[in-house]
N, C-alpha and C positions, 0 to 999 in steps of 0.2 A: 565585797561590793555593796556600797549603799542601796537601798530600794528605789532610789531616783533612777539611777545608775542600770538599773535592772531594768526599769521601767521602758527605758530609751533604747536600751536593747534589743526587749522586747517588740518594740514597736518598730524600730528599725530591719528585724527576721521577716516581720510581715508584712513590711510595707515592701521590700524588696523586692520578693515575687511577684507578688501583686502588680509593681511596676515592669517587670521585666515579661508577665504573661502579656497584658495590656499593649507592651512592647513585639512582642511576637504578635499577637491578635493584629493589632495595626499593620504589622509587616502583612501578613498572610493576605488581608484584605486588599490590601494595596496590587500585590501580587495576582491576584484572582480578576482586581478590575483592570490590572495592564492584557490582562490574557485574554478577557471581554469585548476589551476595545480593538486588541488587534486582530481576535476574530471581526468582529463587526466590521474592519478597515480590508480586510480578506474577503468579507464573505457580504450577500444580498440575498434577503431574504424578504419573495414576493409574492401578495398574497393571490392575485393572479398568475396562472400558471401553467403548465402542460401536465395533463393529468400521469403521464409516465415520470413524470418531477416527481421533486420533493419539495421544489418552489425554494430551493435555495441555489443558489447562484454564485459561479465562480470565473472570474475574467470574465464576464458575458455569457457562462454556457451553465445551461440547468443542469444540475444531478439528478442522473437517471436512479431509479427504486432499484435496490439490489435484488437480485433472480436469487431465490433461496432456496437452501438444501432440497424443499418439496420437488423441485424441475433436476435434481442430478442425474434422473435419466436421460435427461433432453442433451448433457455435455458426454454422453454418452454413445447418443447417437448413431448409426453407422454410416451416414452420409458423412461425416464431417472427414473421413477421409478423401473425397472428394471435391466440397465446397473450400474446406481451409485446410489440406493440403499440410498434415501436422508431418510428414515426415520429411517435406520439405523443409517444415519449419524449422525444426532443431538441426536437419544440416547447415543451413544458414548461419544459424547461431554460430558455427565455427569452433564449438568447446574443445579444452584441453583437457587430456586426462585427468591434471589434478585440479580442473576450476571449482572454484564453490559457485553454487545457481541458485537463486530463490525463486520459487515459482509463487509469485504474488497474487493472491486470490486464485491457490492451487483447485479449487473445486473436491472434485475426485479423484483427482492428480492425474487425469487423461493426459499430461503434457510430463511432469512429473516422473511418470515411471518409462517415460521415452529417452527423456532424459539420463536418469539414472546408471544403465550399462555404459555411458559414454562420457563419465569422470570418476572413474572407478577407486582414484585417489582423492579425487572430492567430495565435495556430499552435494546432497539436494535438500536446501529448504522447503518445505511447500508451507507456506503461510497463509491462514483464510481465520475468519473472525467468527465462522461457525464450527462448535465443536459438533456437530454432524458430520460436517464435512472430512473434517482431520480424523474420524472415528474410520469414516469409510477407507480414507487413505492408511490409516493401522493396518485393516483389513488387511489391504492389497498389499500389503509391504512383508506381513506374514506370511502369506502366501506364496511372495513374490520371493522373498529373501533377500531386497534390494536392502540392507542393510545401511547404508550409504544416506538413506532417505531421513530427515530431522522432520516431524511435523512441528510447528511452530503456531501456536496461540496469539493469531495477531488482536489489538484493537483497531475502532474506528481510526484514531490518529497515529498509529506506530503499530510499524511492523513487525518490532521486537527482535531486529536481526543484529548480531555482534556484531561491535564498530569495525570500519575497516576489513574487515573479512570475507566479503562476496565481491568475486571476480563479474557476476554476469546473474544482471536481472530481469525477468520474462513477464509481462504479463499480457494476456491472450484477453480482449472482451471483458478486462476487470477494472482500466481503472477508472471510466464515465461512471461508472457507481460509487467510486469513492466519498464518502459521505464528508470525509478530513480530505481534499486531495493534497493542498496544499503541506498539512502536517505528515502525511503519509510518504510525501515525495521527498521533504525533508528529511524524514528517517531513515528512508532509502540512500539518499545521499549518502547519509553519514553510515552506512554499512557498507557500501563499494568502496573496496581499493580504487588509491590515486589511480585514472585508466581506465578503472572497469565502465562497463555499458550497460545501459538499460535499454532494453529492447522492448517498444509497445504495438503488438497487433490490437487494433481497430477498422472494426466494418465503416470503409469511406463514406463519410460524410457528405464529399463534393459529389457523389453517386447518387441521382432517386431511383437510379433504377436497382440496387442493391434491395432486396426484400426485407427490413430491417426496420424497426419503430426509431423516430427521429433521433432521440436522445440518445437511443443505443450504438450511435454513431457519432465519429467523431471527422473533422477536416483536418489536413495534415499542417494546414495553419495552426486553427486550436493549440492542436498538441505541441506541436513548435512553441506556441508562444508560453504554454502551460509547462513545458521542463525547463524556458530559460527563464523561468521566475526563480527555479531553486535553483539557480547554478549551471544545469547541464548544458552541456554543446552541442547542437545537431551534427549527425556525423553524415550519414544518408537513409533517405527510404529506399526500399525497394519494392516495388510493386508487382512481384511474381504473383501474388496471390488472384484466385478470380475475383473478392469481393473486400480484401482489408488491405491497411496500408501494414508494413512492417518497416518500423520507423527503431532506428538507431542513435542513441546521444552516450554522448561519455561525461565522467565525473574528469576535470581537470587536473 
């Protein structure tokens, strides 16, 4: 091979990557500003606000500050067997022995290990974005020998649950704090079986007499209109409860 010949070679090794990183760089970018903007086209962010906000805004309704590991005595409570009424709750639910359930912003998995004796062929995810939280629920599962139980490491946006796999999803007072709700309900989606339901307890909204900070409340409008953005189909509320709605929707 001549030195000319060598030359062009040379220069042709290196120009290649060079072009194809530039090529990737460009994509990535592009990628990150489409992700930008459809947050942006999702989301409102106000710098006037309600102090229990985060002054970011979704369909019209502020996100509430999420209650953090420091208050897990508070989900602990012994009142709440009277105010919210948990063993009514999960009769409600209706489960099958082998359903899979994720308990969405499981806390200390107060809901979680009620759950558990009652799909003994299924499991219980409990998903929560604080590893405190999922630490306390280890605890109780050693203890407990609910074996059956998955703690699961969610983030802000995904709840990191295996596609298609969950029959029946719970969340109790979790999701007005979701900081992604939009991306979170997506993920949700895409982890229920064709069928399965998502079930959301929320302290009523349309109530002022419910003793409850605004945000931390939702109207069964709202939520109605916030699950048929991903997809879901209201199926019915029911308002057994003395102070939240228990609202029912299914994945198609």
């Amino acid at each position: 091979m001549g030195k000319r010949a060598q030359r062009l070679l040379t220069t042709c090794i290196l120009i290649i990557p060079v072009s194809l990183n530039w090529s990737a760089c460009r994509a990535t970018q592009a990628s990150g500003q489409a992700a930008a903007q459809k947050q942006a086209a999702v989301y409102e962010q106000r710098a006037k606000h309600d102090p229990d906000g985060i002054g970011k805004f979704y369909l019209g309704r502020e996100i509430a500050h999420v209650m953090g590991h420091q208050a897990a005595g508070w989900l602990e409570r012994p009142d709440r067997e009277e105010t919210e009424l948990p063993g009514e709750v999960v009769r409600n639910l209706q489960l099958k022995p082998a359903d899979n359930v994720a308990d969405i912003g499981a806390g200390t998995g107060y809901f979680t290990f009620r759950i558990s004796p009652l799909v003994p062929r299924g499991k219980v995810y409990a998903v929560d974005i604080q590893p405190e939280m999922l630490a306390l629920i280890e605890q109780r599962k050693k203890k407990s020998g609910a074996n059956n139980v998955v703690t699961v490491q969610g983030t802000e946006a995904d709840p990191k649950l295996p596609a298609n796999g969950i029959d029946v999803v719970l969340m109790v007072d979790a999701y007005h704090e979701f900081s992604y709700p939009r991306e979170m309900m997506e993920g949700i989606v895409r982890g229920l079986n064709p069928g399965g339901r998502v079930v959301l307890i929320e302290y009523r909204g349309e109530d002022p007499g419910v003793p409850i900070k605004r945000l931390h409340k939702m109207t069964q409008e709202q939520v109605r209109m916030e699950m048929t953005a991903v997809g879901l189909v209201w199926k019915e509320t029911r308002d057994f409860l003395p102070q939240q709605h228990f609202l029912v929707f299914v994945k198609p």
